[in-house]
C-alpha atoms as one frame of an Amber mdcrd trajectory, in Angstrom:
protein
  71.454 -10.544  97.567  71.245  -7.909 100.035  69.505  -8.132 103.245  69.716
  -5.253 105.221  66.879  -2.628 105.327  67.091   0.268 102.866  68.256   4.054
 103.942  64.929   5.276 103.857  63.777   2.331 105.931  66.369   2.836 108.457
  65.621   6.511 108.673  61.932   5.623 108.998  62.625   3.781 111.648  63.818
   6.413 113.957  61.023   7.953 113.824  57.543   7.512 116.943  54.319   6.857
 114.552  52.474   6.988 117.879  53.957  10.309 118.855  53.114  11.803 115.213
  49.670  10.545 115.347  48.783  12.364 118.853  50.541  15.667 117.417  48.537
  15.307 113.962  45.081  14.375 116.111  46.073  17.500 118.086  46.229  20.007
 115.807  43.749  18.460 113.839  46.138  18.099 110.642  43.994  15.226 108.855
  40.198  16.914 109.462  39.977  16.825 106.131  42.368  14.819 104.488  40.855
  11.876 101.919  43.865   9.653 101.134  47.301  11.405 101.594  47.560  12.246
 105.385  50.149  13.493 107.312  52.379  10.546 107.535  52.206  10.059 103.814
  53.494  13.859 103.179  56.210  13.368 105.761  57.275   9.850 104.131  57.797
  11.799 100.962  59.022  14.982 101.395  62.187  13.252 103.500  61.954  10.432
 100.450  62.599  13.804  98.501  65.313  15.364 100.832  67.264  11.942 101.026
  66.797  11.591  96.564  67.910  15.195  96.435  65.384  16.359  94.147  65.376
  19.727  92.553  61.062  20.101  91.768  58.512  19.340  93.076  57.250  18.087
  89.843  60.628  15.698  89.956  59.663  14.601  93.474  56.040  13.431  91.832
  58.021  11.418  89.073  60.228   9.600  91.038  56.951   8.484  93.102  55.164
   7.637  90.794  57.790   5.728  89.394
């Protein structure tokens, strides 16, 4: 079985949550956001760079998948 983190994880991983947060609080990016903030757009538009997906209607499939 394998045990090693995923790609995505790994490239996840290089990234500061702490430093997103203060740019996102500075600019005010979530002010109105519900449920899909900042971090959650990020997360999939790289998920969609690293899946090389053609649509963004291909990029809501795999997710939802």
């Amino acid at each position: 079985m394998y045990q090693d983190k995923y790609v995505f994880a790994q490239l996840v991983s290089f990234l500061n949550r702490s430093k997103f947060n203060r740019i996102v609080a500075k600019y005010k990016g979530d002010k109105y956001v519900k449920h899909f903030t900042c971090w959650n757009q990020l997360l999939s538009l790289m998920f969609g760079q690293l899946t090389n997906r053609e649509s963004l209607r291909d990029l809501i499939v795999a997710l939802d998948a």
